[in-house]
C-alpha positions as CSV (number, residue, x, y, z in Angstrom):
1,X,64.8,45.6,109.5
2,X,64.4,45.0,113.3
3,X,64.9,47.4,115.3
4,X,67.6,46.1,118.6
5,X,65.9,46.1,122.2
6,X,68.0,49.5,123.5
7,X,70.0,49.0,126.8
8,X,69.9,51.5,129.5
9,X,72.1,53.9,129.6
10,X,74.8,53.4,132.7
11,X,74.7,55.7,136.0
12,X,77.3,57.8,135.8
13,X,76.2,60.2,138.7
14,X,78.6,58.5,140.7
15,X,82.1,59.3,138.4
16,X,80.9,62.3,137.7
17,X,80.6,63.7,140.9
18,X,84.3,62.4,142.3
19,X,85.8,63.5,139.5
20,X,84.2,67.1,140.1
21,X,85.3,66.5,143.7
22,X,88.7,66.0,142.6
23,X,88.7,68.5,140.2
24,X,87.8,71.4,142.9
25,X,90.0,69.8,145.6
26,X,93.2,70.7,143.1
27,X,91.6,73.8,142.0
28,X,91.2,75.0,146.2
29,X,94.9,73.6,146.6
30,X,96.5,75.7,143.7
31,X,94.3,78.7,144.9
32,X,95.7,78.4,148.4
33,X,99.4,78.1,147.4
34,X,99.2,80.9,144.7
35,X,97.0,83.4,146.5
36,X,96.2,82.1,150.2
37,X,93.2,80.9,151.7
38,X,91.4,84.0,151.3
39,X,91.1,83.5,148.1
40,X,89.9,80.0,149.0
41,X,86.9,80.7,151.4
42,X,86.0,83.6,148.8
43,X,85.6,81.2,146.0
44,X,84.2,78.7,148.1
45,X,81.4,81.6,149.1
46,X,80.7,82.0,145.4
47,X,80.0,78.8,144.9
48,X,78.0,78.3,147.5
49,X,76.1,81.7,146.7
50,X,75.5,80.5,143.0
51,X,74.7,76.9,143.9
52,X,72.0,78.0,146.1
53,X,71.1,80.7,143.6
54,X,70.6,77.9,141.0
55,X,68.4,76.0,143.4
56,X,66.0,79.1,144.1
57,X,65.9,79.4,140.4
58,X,65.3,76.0,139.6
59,X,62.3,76.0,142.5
60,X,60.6,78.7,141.1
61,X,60.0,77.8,137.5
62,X,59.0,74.1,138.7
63,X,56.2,75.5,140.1
């Protein structure tokens, strides 16, 4: 049995990374009409604070 020349898989980087957008943009907006924008700019901070906590990480073991 032959085995069927395999395509590439397609680039998804692209959908994935609006639909995360979108995702957090609702997320902020329901945040901000349930508990202010405190509550936004505190989240906001975390993420940033893992995010770049992720990269150091990620840095570090590549070496």
């Amino acid at each position: 049995m032959q085995d069927p020349v395999r395509q590439p898989a397609p680039d998804y980087t692209n959908a994935a990374l609006t639909m995360a957008f979108i995702n957090l943009l609702w997320f902020f907006v329901f945040l901000w009409s349930s508990f202010g924008f405190a509550s936004v700019l505190l989240t906001a901070l975390l993420l940033h604070r893992g995010i770049s906590w992720l990269d150091l990480r990620r840095r570090r073991t590549s070496r």
